[in-house]
Biotite code that builds the C-alpha atoms (Angstrom):
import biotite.structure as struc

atoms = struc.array([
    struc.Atom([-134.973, 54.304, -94.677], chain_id="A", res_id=1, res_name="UNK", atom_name="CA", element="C"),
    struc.Atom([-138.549, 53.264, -94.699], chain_id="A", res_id=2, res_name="UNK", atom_name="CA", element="C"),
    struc.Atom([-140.054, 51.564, -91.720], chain_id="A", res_id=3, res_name="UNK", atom_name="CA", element="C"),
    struc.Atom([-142.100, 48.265, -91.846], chain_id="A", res_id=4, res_name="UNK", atom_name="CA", element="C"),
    struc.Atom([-144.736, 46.677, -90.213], chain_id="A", res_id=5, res_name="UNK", atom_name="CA", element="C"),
    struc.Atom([-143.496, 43.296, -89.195], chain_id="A", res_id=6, res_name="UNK", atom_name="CA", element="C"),
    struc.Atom([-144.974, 40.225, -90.768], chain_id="A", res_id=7, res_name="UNK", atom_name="CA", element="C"),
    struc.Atom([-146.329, 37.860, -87.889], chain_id="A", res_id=8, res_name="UNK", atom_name="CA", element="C"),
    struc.Atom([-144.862, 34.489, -87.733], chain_id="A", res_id=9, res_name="UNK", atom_name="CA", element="C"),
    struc.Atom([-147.859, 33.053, -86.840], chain_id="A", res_id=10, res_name="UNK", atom_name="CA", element="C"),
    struc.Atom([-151.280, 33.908, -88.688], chain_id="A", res_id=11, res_name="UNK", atom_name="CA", element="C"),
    struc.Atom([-153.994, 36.092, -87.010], chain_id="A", res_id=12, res_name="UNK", atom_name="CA", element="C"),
    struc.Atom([-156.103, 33.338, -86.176], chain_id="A", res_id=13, res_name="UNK", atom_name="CA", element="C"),
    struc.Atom([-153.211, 31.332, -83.992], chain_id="A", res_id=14, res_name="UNK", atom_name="CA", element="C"),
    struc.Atom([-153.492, 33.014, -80.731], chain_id="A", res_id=15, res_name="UNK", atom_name="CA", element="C"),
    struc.Atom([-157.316, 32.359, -80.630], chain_id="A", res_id=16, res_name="UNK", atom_name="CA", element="C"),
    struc.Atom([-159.236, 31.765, -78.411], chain_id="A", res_id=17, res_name="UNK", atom_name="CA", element="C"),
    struc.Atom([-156.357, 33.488, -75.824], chain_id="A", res_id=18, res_name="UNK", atom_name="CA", element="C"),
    struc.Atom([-156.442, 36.568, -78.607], chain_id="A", res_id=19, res_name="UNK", atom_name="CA", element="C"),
    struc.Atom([-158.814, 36.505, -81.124], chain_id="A", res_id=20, res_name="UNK", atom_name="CA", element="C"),
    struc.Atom([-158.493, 37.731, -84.909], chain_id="A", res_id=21, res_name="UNK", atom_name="CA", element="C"),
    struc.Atom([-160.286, 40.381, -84.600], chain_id="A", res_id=22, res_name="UNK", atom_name="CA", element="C"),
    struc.Atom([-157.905, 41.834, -82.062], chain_id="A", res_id=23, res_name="UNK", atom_name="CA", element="C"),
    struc.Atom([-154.582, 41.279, -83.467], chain_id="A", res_id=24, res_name="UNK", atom_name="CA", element="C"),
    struc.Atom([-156.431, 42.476, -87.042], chain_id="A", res_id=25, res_name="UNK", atom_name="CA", element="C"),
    struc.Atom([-157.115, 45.440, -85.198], chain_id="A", res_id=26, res_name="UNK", atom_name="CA", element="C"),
    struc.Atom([-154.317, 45.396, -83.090], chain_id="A", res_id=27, res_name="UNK", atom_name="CA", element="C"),
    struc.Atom([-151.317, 44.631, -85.494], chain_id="A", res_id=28, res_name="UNK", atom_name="CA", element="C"),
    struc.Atom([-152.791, 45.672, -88.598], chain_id="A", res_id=29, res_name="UNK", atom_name="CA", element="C"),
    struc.Atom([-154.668, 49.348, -87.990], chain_id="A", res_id=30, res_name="UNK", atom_name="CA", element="C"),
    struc.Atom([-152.925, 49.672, -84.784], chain_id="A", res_id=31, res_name="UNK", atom_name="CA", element="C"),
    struc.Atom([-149.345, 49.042, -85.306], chain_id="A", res_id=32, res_name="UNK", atom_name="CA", element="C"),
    struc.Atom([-149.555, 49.800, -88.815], chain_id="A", res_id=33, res_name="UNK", atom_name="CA", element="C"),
    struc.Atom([-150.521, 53.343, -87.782], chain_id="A", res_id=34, res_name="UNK", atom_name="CA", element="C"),
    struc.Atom([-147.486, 53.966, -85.792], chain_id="A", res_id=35, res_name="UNK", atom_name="CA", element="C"),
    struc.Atom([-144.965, 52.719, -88.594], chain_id="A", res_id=36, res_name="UNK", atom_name="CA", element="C"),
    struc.Atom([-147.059, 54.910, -91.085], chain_id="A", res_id=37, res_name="UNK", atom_name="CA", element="C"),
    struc.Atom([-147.020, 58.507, -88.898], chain_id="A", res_id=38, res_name="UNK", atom_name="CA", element="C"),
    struc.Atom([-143.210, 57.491, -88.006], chain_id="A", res_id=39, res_name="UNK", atom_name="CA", element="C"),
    struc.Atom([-142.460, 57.597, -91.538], chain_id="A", res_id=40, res_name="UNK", atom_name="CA", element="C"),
    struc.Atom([-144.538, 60.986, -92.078], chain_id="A", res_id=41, res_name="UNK", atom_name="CA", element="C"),
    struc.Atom([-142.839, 62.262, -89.572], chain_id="A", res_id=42, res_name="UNK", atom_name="CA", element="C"),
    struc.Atom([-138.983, 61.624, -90.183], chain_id="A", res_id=43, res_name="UNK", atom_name="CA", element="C"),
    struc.Atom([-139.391, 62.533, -94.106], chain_id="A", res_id=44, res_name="UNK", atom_name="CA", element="C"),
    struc.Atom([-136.664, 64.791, -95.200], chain_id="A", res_id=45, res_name="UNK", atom_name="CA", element="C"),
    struc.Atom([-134.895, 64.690, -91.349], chain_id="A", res_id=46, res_name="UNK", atom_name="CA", element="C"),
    struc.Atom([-132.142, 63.696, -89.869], chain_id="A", res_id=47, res_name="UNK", atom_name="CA", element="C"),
    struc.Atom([-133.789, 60.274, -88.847], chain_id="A", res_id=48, res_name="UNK", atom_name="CA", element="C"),
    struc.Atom([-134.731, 59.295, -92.458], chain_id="A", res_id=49, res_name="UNK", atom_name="CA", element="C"),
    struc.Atom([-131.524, 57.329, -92.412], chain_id="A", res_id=50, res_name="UNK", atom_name="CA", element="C"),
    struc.Atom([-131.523, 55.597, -89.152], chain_id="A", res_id=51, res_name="UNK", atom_name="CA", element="C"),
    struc.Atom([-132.696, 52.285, -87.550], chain_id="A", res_id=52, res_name="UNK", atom_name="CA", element="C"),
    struc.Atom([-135.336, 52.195, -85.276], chain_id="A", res_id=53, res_name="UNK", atom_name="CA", element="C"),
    struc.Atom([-133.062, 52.205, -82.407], chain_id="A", res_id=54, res_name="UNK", atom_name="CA", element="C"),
    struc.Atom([-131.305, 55.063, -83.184], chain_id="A", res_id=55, res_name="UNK", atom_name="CA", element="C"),
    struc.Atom([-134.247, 57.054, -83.570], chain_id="A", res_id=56, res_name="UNK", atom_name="CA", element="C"),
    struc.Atom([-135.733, 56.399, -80.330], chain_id="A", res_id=57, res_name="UNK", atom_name="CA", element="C"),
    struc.Atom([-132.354, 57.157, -78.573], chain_id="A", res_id=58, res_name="UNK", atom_name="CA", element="C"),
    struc.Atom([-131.720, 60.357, -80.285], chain_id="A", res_id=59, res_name="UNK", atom_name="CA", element="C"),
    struc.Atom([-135.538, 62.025, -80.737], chain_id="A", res_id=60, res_name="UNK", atom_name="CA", element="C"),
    struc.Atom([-138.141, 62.882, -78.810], chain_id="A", res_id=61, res_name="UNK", atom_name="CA", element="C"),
    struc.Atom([-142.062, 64.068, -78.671], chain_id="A", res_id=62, res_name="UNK", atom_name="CA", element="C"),
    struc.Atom([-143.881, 63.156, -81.829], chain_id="A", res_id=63, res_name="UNK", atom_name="CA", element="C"),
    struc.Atom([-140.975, 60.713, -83.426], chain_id="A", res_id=64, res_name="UNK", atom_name="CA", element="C"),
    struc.Atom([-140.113, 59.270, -80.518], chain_id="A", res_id=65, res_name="UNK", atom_name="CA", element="C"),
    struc.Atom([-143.497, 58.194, -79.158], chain_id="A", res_id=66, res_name="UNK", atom_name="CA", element="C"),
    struc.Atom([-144.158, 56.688, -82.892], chain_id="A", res_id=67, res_name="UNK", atom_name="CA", element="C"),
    struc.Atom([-140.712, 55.412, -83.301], chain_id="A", res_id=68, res_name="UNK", atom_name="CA", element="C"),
    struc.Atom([-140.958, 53.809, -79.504], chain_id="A", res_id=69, res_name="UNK", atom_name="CA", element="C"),
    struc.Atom([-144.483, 52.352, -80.119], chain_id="A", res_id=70, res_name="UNK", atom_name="CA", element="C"),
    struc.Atom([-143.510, 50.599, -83.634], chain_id="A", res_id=71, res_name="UNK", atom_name="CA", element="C"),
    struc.Atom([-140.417, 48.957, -81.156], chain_id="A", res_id=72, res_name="UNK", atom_name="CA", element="C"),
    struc.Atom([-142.383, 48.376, -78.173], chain_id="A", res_id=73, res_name="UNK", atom_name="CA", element="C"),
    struc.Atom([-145.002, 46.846, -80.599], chain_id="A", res_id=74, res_name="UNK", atom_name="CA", element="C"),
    struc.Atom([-142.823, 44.638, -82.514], chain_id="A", res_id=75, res_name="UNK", atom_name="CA", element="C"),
    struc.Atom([-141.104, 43.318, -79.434], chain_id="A", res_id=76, res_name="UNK", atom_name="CA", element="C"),
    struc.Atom([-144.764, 41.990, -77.776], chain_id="A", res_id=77, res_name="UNK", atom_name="CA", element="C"),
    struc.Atom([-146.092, 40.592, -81.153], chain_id="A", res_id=78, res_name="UNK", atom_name="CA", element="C"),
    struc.Atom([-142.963, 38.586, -81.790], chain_id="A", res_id=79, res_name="UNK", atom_name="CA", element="C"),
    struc.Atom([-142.477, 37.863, -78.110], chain_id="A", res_id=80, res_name="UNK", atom_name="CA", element="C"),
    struc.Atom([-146.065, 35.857, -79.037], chain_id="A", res_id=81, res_name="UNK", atom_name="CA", element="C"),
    struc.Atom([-146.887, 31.957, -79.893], chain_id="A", res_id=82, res_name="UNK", atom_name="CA", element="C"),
    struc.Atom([-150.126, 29.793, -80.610], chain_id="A", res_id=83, res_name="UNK", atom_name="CA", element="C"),
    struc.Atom([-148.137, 27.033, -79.752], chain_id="A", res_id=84, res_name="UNK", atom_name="CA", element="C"),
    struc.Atom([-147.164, 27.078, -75.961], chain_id="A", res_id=85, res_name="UNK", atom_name="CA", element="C"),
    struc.Atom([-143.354, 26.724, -74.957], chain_id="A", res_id=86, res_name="UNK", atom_name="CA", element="C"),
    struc.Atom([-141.286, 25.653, -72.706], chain_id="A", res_id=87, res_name="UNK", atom_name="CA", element="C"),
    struc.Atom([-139.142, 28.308, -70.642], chain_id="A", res_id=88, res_name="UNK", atom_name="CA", element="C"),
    struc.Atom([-135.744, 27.043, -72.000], chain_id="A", res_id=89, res_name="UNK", atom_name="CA", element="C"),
    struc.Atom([-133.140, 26.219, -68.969], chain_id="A", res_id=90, res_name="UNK", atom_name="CA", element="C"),
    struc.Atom([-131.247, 29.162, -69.747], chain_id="A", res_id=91, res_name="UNK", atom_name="CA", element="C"),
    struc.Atom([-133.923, 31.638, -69.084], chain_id="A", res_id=92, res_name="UNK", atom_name="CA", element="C"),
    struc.Atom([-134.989, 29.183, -66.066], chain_id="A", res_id=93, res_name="UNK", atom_name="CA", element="C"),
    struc.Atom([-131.822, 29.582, -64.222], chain_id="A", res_id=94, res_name="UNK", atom_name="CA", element="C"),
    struc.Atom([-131.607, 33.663, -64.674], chain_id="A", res_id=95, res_name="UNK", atom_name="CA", element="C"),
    struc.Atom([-135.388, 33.752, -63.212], chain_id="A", res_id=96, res_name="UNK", atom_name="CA", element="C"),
    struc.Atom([-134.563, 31.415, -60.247], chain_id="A", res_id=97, res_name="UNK", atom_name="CA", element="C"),
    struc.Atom([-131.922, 33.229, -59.543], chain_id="A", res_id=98, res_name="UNK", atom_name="CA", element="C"),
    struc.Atom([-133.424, 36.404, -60.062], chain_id="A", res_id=99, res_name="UNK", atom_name="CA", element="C"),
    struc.Atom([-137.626, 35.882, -58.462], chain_id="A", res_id=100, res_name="UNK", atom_name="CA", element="C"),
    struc.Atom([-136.734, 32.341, -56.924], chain_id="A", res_id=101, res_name="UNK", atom_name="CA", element="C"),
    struc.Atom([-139.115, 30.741, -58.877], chain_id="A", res_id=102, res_name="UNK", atom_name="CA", element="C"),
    struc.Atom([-141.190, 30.788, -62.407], chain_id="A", res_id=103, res_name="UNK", atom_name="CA", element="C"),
    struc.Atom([-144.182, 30.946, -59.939], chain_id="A", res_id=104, res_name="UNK", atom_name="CA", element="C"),
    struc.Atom([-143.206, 33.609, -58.190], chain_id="A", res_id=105, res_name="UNK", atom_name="CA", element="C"),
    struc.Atom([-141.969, 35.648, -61.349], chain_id="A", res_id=106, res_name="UNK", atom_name="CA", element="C"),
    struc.Atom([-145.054, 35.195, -62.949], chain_id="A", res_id=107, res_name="UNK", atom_name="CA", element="C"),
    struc.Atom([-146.937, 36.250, -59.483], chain_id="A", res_id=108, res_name="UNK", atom_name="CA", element="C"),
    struc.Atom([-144.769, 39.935, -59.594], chain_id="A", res_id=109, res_name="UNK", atom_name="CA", element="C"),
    struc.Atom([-144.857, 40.253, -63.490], chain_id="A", res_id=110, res_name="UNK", atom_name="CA", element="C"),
    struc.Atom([-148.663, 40.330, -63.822], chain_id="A", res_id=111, res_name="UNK", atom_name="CA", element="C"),
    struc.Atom([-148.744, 41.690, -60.545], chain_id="A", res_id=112, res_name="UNK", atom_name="CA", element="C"),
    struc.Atom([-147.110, 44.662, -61.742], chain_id="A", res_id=113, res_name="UNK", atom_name="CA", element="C"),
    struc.Atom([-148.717, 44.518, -64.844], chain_id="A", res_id=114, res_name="UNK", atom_name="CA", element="C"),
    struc.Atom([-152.002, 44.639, -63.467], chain_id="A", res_id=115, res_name="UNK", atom_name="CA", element="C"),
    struc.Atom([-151.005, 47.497, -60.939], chain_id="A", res_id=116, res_name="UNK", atom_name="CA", element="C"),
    struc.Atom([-149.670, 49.905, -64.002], chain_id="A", res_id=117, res_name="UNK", atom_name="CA", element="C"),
    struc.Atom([-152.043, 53.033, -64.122], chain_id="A", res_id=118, res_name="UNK", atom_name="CA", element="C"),
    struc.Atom([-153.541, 54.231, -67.058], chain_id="A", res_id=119, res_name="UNK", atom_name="CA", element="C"),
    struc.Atom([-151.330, 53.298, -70.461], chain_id="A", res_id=120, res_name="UNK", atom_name="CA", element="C"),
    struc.Atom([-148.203, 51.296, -70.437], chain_id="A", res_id=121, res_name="UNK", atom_name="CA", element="C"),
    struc.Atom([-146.234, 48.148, -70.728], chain_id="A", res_id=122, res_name="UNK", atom_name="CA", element="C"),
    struc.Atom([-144.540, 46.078, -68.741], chain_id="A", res_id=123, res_name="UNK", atom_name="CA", element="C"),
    struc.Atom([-140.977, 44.417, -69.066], chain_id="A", res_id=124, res_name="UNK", atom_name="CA", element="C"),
    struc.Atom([-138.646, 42.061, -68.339], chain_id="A", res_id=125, res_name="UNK", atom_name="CA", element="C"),
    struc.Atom([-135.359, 43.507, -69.186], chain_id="A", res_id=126, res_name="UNK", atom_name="CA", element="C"),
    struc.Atom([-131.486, 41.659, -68.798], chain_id="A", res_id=127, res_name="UNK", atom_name="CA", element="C"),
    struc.Atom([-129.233, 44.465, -67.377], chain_id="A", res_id=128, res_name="UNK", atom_name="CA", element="C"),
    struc.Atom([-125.457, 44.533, -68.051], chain_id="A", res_id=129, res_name="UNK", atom_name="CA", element="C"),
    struc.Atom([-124.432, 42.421, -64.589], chain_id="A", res_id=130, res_name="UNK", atom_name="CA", element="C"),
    struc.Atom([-126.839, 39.862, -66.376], chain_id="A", res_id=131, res_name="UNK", atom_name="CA", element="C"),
    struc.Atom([-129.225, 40.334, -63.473], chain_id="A", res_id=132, res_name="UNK", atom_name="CA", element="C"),
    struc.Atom([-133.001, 40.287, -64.625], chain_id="A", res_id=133, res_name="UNK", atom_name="CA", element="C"),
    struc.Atom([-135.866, 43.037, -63.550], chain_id="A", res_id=134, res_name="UNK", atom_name="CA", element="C"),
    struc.Atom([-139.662, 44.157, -64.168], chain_id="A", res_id=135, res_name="UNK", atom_name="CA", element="C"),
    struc.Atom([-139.884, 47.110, -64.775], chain_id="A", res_id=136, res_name="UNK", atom_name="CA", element="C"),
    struc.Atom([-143.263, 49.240, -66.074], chain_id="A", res_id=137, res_name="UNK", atom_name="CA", element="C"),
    struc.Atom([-142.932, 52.364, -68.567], chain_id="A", res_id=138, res_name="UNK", atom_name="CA", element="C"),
    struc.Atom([-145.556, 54.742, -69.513], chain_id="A", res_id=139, res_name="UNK", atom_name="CA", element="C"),
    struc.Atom([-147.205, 55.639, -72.511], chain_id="A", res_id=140, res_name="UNK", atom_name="CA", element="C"),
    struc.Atom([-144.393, 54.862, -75.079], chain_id="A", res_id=141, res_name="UNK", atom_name="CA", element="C"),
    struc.Atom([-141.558, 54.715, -72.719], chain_id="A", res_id=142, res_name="UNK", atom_name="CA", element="C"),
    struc.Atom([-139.039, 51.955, -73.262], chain_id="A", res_id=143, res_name="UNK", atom_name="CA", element="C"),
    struc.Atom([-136.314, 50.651, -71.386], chain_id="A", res_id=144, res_name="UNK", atom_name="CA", element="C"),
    struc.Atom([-133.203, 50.630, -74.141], chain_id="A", res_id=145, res_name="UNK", atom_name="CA", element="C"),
    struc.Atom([-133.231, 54.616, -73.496], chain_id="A", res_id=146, res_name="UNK", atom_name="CA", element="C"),
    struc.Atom([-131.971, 53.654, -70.282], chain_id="A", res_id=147, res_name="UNK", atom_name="CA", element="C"),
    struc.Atom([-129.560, 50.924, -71.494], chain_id="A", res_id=148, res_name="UNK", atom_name="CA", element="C"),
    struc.Atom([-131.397, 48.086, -70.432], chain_id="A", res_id=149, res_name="UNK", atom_name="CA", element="C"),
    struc.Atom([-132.154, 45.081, -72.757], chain_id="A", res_id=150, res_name="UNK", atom_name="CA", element="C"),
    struc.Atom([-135.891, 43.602, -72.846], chain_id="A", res_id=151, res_name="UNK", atom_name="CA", element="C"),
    struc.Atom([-136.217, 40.369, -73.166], chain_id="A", res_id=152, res_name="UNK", atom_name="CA", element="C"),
    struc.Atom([-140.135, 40.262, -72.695], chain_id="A", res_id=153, res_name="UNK", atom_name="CA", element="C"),
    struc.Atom([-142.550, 43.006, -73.066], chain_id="A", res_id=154, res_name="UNK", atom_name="CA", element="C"),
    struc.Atom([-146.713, 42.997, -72.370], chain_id="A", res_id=155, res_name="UNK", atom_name="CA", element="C"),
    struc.Atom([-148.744, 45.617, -73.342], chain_id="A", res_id=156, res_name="UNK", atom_name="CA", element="C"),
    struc.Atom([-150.940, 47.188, -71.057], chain_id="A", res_id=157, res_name="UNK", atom_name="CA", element="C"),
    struc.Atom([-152.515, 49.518, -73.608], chain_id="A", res_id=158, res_name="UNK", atom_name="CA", element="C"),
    struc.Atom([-156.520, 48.898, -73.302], chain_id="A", res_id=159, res_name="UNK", atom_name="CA", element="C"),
    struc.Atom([-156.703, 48.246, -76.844], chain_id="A", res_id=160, res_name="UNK", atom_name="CA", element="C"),
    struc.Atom([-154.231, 45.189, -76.614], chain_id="A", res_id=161, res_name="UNK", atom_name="CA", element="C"),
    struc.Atom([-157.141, 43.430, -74.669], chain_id="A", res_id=162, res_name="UNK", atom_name="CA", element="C"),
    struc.Atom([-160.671, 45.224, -74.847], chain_id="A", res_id=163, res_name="UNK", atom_name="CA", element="C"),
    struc.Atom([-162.079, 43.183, -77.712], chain_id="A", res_id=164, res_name="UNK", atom_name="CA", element="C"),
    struc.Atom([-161.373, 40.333, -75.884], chain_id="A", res_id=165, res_name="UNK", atom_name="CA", element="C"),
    struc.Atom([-161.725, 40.896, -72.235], chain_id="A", res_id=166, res_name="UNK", atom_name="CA", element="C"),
    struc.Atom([-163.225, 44.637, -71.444], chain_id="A", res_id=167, res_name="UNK", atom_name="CA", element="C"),
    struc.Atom([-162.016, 45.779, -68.424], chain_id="A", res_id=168, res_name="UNK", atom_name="CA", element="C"),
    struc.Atom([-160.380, 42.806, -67.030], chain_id="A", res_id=169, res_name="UNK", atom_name="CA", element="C"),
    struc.Atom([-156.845, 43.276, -67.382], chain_id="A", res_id=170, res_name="UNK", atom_name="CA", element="C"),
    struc.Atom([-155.670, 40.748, -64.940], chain_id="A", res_id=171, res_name="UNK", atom_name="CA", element="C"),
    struc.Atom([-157.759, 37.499, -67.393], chain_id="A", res_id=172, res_name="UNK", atom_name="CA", element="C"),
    struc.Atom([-155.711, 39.046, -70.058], chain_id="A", res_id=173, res_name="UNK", atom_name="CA", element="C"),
    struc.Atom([-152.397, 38.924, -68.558], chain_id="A", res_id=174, res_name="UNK", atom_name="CA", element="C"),
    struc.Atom([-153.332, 35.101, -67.573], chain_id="A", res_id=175, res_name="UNK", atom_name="CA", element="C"),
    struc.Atom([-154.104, 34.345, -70.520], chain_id="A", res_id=176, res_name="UNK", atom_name="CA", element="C"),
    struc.Atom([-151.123, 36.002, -72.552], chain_id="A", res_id=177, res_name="UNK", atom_name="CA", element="C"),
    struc.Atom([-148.966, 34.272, -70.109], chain_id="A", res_id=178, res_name="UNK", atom_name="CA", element="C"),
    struc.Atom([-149.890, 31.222, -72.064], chain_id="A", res_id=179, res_name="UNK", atom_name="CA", element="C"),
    struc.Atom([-148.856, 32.780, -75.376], chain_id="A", res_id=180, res_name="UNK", atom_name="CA", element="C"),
    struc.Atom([-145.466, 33.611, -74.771], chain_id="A", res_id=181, res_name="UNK", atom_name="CA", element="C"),
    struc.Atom([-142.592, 32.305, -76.882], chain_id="A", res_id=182, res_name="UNK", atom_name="CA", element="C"),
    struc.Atom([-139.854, 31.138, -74.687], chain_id="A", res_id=183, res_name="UNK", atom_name="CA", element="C"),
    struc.Atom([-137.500, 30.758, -77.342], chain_id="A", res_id=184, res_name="UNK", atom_name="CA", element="C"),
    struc.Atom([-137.835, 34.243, -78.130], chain_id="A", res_id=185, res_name="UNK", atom_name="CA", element="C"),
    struc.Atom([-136.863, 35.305, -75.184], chain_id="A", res_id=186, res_name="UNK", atom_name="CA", element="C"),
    struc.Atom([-134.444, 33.011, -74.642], chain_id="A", res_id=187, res_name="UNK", atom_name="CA", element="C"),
    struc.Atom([-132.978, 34.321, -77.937], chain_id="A", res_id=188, res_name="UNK", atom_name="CA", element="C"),
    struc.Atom([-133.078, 37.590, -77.223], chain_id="A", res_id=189, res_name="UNK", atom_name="CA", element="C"),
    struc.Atom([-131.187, 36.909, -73.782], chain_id="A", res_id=190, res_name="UNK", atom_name="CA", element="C"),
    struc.Atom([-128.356, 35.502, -76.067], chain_id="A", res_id=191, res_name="UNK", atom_name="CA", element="C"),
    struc.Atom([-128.026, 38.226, -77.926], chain_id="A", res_id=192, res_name="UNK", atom_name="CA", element="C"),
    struc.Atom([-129.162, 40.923, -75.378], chain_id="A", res_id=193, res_name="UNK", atom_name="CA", element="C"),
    struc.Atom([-131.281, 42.661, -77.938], chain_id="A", res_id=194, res_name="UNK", atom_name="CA", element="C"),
    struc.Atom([-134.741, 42.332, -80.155], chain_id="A", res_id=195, res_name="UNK", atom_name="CA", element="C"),
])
C-alpha cells in the first residue's frame, strides 16, 4: 500500500492571515509530503508495505515509526483546521464542561500546556474509553493511539508549524490557531472515536 499526502479541504490561502500560504506550502506540501515520501522508502519490500497507517505505527518503531507517526500526527492537525471559524458543537461542549468546567478554562490549560512543551512536540486532546477527555503532550513523533487513547484534537508544537509566521512566539500562534479549529471535526471524530 502506498501512502498519500492528504488533499486539504480548504486551499492554502484560507487560513491566512492566522497561517499564511507560505507556511502551510511549506508546511503541508515539503513538510508533510516528506514524511509520506521517506515512510514509503522505508516500508518497501517489508512487512508494513501492506498495512494502514495505524497499524504501522502500533507495530514499528525507530525510522518507520517516527515517519509513519508524523504523516498521522500531521494529517490529524491539518484536517483538524478551518478558514471559516466554528462553533464547538453541544456534544463536544458538554464532554469539556464536564471534563475542564468550562471552554475558557480548557482553552486556558490546552495552550497552557502547549506553550509549556519543551523542545518538539504536539499537544492533544484525546477521548479515553470511560469517555472522559484529557491533554496530554507527546514528544517528537509520539502519539497517543500507541497508548489506546483516541485524539480528537491535535496542535503542533513543531517550530516549523509557526516560524514563518510568528518566530519565536509560540503562545500568538496557539491564539491564533485556536481560531482555526474545526469543531465539527472534532466533534466527528468524538463520534466515531477515531481520525
Amino acid at each position: 500500500m502506498k501512502h498519500e499526502l492528504i488533499n486539504l479541504p480548504y486551499d492554502y490561502d484560507a487560513l491566512a492571515p492566522l497561517m499564511s500560504k507560505e507556511t502551510l506550502e511549506y508546511h503541508h506540501g515539503k513538510h508533510h509530503q516528506t514524511y509520506v515520501n521517506k515512510l514509503n522508502e522505508l516500508i518497501a519490500g517489508t512487512k508494513f508495505e501492506s498495512m494502514s497507517l495505524e497499524e504501522i505505527i502500533k507495530n514499528s518503531e525507530g525510522g518507520i515509526f517516527n515517519n509513519a507517526a508524523q504523516v498521522y500526527n500531521h494529517d490529524l492537525f491539518f484536517l483538524g483546521l478551518n478558514g471559516t471559524q466554528t462553533e464547538i458543537t453541544s456534544d463536544v461542549d458538554k464532554l469539556i464542561v464536564d471534563t475542564f468546567g468550562s471552554v475558557e478554562q480548557f482553552k486556558t490549560d490546552l495552550i497552557a500546556k502547549a506553550t509549556g512543551n519543551f523542545g518538539s512536540g504536539w499537544v492533544w486532546l484525546v477521548l479515553n474509553d470511560d469517555d472522559s477527555l484529557e491533554i496530554i503532550a507527546t514528544s517528537n513523533a509520539a502519539t497517543p493511539i500507541t497508548d489506546g487513547k483516541y485524539p480528537l484534537l491535535v496542535v503542533d508544537v513543531w517550530e516549523h508549524a509557526y516560524y514563518i509566521d510568528y518566530r519565536n512566539q509560540r503562545p500568538v500562534y496557539l491564539e491564533n490557531w485556536w481560531n482555526l479549529i474545526n469543531w465539527n471535526v472534532v466533534d466527528q471524530r468524538c463520534k466515531a472515536k477515531s481520525i
